[in-house]
TIVO-2410 file (N, C-alpha, C; in nm, 3 decimals):
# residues 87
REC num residu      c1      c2      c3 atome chaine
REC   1      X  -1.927   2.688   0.271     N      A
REC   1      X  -1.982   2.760   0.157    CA      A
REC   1      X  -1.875   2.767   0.048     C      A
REC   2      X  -1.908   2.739  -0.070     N      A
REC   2      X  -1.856   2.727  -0.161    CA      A
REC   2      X  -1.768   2.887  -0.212     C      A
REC   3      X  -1.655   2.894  -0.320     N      A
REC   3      X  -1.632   2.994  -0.331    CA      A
REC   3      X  -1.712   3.060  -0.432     C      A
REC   4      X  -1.794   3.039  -0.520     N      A
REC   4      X  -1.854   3.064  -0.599    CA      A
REC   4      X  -1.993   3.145  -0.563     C      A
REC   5      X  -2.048   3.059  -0.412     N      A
REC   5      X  -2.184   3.074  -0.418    CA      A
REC   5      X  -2.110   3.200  -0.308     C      A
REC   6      X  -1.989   3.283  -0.219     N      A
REC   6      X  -1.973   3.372  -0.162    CA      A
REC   6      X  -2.011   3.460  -0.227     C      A
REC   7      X  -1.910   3.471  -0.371     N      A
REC   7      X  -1.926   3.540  -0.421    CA      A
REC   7      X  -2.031   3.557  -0.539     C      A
REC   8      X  -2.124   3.534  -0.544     N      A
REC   8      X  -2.276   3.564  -0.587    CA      A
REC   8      X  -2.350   3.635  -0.430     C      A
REC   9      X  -2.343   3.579  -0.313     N      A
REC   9      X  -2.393   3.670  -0.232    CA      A
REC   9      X  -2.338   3.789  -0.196     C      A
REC  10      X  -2.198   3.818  -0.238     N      A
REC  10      X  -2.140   3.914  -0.218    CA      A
REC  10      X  -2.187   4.032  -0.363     C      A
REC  11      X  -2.198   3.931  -0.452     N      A
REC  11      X  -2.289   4.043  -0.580    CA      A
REC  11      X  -2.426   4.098  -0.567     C      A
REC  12      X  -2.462   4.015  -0.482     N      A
REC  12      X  -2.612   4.073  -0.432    CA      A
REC  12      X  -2.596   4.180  -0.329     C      A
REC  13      X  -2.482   4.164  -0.257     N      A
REC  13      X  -2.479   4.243  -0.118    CA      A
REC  13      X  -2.426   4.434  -0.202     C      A
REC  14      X  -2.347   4.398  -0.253     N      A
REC  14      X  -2.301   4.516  -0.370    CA      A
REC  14      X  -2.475   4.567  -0.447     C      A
REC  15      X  -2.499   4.494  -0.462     N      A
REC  15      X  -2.637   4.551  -0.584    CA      A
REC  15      X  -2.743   4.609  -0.469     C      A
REC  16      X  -2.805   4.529  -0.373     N      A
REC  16      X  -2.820   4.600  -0.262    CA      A
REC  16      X  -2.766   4.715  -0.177     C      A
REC  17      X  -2.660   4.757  -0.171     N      A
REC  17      X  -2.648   4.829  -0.123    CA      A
REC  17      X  -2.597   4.960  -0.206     C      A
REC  18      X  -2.637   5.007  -0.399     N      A
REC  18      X  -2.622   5.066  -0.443    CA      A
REC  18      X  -2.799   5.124  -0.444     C      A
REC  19      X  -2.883   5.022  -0.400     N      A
REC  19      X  -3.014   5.072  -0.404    CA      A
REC  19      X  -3.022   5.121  -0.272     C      A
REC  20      X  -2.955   5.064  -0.202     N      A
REC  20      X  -2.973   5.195  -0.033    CA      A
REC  20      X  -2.916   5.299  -0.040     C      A
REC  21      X  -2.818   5.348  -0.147     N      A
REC  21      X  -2.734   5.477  -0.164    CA      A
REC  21      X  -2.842   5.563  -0.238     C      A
REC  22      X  -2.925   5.460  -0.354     N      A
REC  22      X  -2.979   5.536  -0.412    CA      A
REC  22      X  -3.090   5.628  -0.343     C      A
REC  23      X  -3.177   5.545  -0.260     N      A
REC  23      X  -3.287   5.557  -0.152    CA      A
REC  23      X  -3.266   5.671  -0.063     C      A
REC  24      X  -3.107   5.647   0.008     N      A
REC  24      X  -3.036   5.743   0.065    CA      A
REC  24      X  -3.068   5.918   0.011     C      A
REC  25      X  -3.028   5.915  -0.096     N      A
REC  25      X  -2.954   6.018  -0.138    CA      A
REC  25      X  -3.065   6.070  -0.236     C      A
REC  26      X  -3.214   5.986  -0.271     N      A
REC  26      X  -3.356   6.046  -0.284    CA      A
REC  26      X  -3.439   6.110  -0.159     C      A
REC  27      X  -3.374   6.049  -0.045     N      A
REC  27      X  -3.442   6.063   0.080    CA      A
REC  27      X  -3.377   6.185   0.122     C      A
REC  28      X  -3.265   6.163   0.121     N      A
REC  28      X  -3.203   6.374   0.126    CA      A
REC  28      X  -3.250   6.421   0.061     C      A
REC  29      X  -3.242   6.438  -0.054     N      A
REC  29      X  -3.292   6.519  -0.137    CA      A
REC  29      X  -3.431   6.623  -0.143     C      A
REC  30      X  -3.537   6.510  -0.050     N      A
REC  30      X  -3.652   6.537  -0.015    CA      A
REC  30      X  -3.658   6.602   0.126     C      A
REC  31      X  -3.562   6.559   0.237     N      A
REC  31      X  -3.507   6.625   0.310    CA      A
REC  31      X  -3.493   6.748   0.314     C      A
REC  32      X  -3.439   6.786   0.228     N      A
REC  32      X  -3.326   6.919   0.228    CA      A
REC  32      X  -3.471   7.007   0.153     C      A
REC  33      X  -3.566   6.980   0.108     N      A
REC  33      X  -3.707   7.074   0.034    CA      A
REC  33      X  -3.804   7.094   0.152     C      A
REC  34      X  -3.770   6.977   0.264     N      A
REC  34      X  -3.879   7.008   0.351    CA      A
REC  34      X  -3.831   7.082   0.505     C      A
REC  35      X  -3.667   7.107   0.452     N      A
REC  35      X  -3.633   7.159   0.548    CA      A
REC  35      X  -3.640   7.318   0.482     C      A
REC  36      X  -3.623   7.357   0.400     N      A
REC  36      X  -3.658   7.505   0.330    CA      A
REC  36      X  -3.796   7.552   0.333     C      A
REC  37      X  -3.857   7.441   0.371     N      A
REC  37      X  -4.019   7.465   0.423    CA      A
REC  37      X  -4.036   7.519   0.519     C      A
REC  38      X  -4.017   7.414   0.596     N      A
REC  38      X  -3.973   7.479   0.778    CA      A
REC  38      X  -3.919   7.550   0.810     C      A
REC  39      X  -3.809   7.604   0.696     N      A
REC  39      X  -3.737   7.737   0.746    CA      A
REC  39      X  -3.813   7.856   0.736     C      A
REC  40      X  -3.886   7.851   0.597     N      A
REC  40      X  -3.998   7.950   0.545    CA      A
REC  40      X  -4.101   7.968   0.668     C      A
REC  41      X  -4.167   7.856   0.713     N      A
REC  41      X  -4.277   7.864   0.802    CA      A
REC  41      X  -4.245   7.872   0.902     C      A
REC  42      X  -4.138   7.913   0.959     N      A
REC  42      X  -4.059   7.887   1.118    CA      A
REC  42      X  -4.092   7.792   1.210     C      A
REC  43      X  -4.068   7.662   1.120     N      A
REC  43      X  -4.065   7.552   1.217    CA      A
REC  43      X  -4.007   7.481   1.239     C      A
REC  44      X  -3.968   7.438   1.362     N      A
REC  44      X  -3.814   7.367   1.424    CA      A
REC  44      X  -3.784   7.258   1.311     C      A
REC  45      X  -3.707   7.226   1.339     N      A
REC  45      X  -3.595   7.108   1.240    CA      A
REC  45      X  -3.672   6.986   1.312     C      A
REC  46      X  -3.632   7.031   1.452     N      A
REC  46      X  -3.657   6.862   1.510    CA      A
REC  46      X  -3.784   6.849   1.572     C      A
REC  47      X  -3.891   6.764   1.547     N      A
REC  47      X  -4.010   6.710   1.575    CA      A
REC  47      X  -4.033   6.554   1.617     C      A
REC  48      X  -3.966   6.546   1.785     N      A
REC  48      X  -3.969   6.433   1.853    CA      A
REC  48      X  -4.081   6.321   1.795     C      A
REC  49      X  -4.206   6.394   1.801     N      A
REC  49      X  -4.342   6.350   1.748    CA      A
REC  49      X  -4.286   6.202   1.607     C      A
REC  50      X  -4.294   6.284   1.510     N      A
REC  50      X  -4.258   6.250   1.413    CA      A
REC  50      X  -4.145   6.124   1.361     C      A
REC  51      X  -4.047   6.207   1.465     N      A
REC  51      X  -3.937   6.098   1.453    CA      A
REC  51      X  -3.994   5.981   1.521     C      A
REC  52      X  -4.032   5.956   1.664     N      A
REC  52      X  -4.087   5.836   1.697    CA      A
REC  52      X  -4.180   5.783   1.603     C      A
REC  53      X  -4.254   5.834   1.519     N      A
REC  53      X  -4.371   5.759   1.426    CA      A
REC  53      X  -4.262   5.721   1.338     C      A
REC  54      X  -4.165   5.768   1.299     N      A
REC  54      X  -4.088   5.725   1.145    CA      A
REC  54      X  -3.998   5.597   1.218     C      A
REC  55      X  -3.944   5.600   1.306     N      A
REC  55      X  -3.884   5.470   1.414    CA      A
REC  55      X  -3.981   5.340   1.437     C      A
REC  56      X  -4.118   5.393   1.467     N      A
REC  56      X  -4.210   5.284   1.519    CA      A
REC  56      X  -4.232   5.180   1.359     C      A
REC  57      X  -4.266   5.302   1.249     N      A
REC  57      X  -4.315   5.255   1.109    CA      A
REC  57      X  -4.161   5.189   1.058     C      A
REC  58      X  -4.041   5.197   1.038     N      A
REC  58      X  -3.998   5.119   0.999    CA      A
REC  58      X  -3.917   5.005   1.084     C      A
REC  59      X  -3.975   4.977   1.189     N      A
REC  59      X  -3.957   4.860   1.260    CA      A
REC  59      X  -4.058   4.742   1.225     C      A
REC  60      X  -4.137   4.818   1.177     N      A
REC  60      X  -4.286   4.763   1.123    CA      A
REC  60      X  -4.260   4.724   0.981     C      A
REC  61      X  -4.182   4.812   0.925     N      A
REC  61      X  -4.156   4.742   0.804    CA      A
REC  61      X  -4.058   4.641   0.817     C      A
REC  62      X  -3.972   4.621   0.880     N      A
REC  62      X  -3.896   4.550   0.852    CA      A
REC  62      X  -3.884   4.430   0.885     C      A
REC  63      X  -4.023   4.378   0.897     N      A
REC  63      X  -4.116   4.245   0.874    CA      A
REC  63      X  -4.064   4.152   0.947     C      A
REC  64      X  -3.975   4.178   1.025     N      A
REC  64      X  -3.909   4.030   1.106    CA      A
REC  64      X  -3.858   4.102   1.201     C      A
REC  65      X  -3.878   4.065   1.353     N      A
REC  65      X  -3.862   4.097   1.482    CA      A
REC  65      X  -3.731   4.114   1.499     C      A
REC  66      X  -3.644   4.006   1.447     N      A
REC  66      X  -3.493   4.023   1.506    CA      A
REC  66      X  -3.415   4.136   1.478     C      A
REC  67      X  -3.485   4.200   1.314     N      A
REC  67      X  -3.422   4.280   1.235    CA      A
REC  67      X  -3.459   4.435   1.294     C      A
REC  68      X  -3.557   4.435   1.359     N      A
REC  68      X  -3.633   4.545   1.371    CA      A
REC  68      X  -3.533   4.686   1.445     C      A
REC  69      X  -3.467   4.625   1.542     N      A
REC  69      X  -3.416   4.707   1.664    CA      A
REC  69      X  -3.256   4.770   1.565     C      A
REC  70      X  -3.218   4.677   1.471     N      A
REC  70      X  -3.091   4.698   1.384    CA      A
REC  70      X  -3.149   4.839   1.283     C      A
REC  71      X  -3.290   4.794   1.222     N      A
REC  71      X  -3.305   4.883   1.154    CA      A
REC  71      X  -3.318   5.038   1.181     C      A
REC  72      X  -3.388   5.017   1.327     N      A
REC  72      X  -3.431   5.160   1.365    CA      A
REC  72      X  -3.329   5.233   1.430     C      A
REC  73      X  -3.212   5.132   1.485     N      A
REC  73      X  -3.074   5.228   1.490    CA      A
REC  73      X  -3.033   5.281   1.353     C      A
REC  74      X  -3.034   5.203   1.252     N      A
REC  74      X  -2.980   5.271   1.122    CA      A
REC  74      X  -3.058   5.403   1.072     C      A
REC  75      X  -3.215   5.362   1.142     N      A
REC  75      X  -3.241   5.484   1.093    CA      A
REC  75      X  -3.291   5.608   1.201     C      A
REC  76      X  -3.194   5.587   1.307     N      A
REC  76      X  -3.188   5.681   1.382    CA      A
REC  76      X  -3.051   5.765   1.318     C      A
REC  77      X  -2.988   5.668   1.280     N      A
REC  77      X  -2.820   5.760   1.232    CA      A
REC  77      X  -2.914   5.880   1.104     C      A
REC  78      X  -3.017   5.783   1.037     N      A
REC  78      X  -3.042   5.828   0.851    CA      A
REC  78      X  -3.079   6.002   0.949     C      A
REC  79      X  -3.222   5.979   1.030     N      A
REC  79      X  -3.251   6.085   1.077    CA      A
REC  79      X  -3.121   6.214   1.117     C      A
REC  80      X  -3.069   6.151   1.208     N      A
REC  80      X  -2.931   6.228   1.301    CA      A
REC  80      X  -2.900   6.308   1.150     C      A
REC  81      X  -2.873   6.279   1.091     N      A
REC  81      X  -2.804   6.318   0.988    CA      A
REC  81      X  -2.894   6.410   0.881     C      A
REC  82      X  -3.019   6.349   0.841     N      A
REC  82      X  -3.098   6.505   0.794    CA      A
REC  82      X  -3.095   6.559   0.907     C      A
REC  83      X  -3.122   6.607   1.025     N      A
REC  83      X  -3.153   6.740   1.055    CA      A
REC  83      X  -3.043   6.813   1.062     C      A
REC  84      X  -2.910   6.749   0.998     N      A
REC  84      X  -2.811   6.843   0.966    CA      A
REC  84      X  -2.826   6.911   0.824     C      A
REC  85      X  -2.905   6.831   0.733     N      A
REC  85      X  -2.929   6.900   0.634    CA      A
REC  85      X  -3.046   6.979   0.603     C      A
REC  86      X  -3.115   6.963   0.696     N      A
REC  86      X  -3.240   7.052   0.711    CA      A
REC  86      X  -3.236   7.195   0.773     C      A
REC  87      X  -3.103   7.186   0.803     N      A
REC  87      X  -3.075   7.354   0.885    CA      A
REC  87      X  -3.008   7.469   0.766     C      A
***
């Protein structure tokens, strides 16, 4: 691979991954309103239920089999991590 064409995939990999910060840090955001919900209505943080549907659905999104099992660890960490901000 050329040095040129690295670094164009490395500009994509940068531009990509300022839209997962962004995604990130909209997705807390929404987080942290629906955890002031649940606090209001006294309902637990953690909802096994749920989390398995949000695991199953973006394995599903992520349109290609190989990718699937990578994604839903990543977004087992995204989860792990709101229900720290949901408390």
């Amino acid at each position: 691979m050329k040095t040129r064409e690295l670094a164009a995939l490395r500009g994509q990999i940068d531009e990509a991954d300022r839209e997962l910060v962004a995604a990130l840090v909209k997705r807390y955001d929404i987080v942290r309103q629906v955890g002031t919900i649940k606090q209001a209505q006294g309902i637990a943080v953690y909802d096994p239920k749920r989390e398995g549907q949000v695991l199953d659905k973006v394995a599903r999104l992520a349109g290609r089999p190989e990718y699937a099992a990578a994604v839903k660890a990543v977004y087992q960490t995204i989860m792990d991590e709101a229900k720290k901000l949901e408390k």
